[in-house]
N, C-alpha and C positions, 0 to 999 in steps of 0.2 A: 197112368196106365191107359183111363179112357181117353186121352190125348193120343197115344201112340197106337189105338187100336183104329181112333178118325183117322190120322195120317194112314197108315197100311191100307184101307178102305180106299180112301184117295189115289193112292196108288196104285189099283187094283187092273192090272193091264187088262182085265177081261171085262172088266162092267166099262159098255159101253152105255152111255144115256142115248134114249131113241131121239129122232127127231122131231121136234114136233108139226103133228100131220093137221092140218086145216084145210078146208073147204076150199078149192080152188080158188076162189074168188076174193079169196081174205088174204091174199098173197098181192103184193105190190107188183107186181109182173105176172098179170093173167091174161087170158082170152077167153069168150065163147062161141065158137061158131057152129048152127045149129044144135044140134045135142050132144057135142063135146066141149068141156070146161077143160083148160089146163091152167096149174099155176105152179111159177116156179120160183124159187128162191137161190138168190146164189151163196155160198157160204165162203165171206168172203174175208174174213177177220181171222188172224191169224189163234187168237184165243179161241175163238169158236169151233175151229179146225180141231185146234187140239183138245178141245172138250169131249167132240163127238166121234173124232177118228183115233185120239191120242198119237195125231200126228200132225205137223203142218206141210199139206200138201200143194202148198203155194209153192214152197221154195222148193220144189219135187217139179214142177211145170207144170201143174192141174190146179183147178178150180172147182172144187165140188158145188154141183147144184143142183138142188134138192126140186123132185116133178112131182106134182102131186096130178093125174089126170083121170077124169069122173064122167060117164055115160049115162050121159042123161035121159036117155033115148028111152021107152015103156017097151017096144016089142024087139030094136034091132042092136045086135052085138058088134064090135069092134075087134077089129085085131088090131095091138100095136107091136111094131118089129123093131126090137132096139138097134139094128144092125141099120135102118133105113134113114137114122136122127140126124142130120146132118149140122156142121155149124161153120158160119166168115164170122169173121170180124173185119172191122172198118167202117167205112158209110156204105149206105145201102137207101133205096127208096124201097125197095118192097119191104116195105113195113106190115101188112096185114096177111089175114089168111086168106088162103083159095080154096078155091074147090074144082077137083078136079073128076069129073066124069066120063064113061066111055072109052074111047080109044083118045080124049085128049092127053097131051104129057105135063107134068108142072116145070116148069120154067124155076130150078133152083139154082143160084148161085151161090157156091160154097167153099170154103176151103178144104172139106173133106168130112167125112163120114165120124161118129165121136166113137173113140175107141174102145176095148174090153179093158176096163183096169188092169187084171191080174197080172199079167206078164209087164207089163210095164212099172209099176210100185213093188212086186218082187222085184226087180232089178235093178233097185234105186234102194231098196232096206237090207238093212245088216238081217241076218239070219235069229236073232233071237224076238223079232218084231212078228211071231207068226200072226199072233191073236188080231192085230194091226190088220195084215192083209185080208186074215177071214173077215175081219169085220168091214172093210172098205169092197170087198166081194159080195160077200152076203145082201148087202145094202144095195146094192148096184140096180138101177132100174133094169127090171128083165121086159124081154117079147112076151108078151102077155094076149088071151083074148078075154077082154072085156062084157060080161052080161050087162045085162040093161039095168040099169042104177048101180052098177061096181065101181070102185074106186082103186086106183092102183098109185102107189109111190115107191119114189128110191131115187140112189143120186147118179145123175150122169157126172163124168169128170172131163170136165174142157181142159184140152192143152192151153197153156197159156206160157208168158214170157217169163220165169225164174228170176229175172229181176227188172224192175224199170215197171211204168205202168202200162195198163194192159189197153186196147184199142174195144170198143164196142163189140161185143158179141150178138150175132144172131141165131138163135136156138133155130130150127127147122124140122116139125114132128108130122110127121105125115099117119095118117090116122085111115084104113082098111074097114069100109063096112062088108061085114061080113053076109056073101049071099048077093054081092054085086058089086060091080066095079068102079062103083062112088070111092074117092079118097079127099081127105080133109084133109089141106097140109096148114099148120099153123104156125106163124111165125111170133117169139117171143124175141126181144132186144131188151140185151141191159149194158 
């Protein structure tokens, strides 16, 4: 019986396990530039997928990976706009971050802008998967404004190729001090 009661628990389409959130920097793909830390993880194992999503969103065309980004800064606030995050893949030299101040513009090349989950994995799951989407929703990095020592996470989901291997991603998070027209854009490659 206590055999059959583990399994059912196992089973359990709503318990999701969180991800684990660590200090920007203790992530193999980070950055810091001035008083912004980012670090991201991509979640790229098709087991791990279905540990945290109870789904494998590889063979769906996304790649979940997980941002964890932290403000370092003692007196100024950030805004981040998830609608701004852009990602390419392929080669690239701009490997590093900029800074972009005043009326200058960043110089991004992209393949496009990283999308809103929802309507996209509704459209790809059978109808009895709800618990699935709220939880790949809920989770989703949002536009957030950052106080000074805040830490924010959640996953973005990169379109990626459904089958075959996938080409080098360039993450692109452009980062909004609040109270002036300074922007941090930081680039992450994995």
């Amino acid at each position: 019986m206590l055999s059959t009661c583990a399994a059912a628990t196992a089973q359990d389409p709503q318990h999701f396990p969180a991800y684990p959130v660590q200090p920007p920097s203790h992530y193999a793909i980070s950055t810091r530039q001035n008083d912004v830390s980012i670090g991201i993880q991509p979640v790229e194992s098709p087991e791990d997928q279905q540990t945290y999503f109870h789904t494998t969103l590889s063979s769906k065309g996304f790649l979940p990976v997980f941002v964890v980004i932290h403000n370092r800064s003692k007196t100024d606030s950030l805004l981040l706009d998830k609608g701004s995050i852009t990602y390419g893949s392929g080669g690239s030299d701009a490997s590093s971050p900029s800074e972009n101040s005043g009326g200058q513009k960043a110089q991004i090349a992209s393949a496009g802008f990283i999308p809103f989950i929802g309507p996209f994995i509704s459209a790809g799951m059978t109808q009895g998967l709800s618990e699935v989407k709220q939880n790949l929703v809920l989770h989703e990095l949002q536009s957030e404004t950052l106080s000074p020592g805040e830490t924010v996470h959640g996953f973005l989901y990169v379109p990626v190729p459904k089958k075959g291997p996938r080409r080098k991603i360039h993450l692109r998070i452009p980062i909004a001090w609040s109270g002036s027209d300074k922007t941090s854009v930081q680039q992450l490659t994995f």
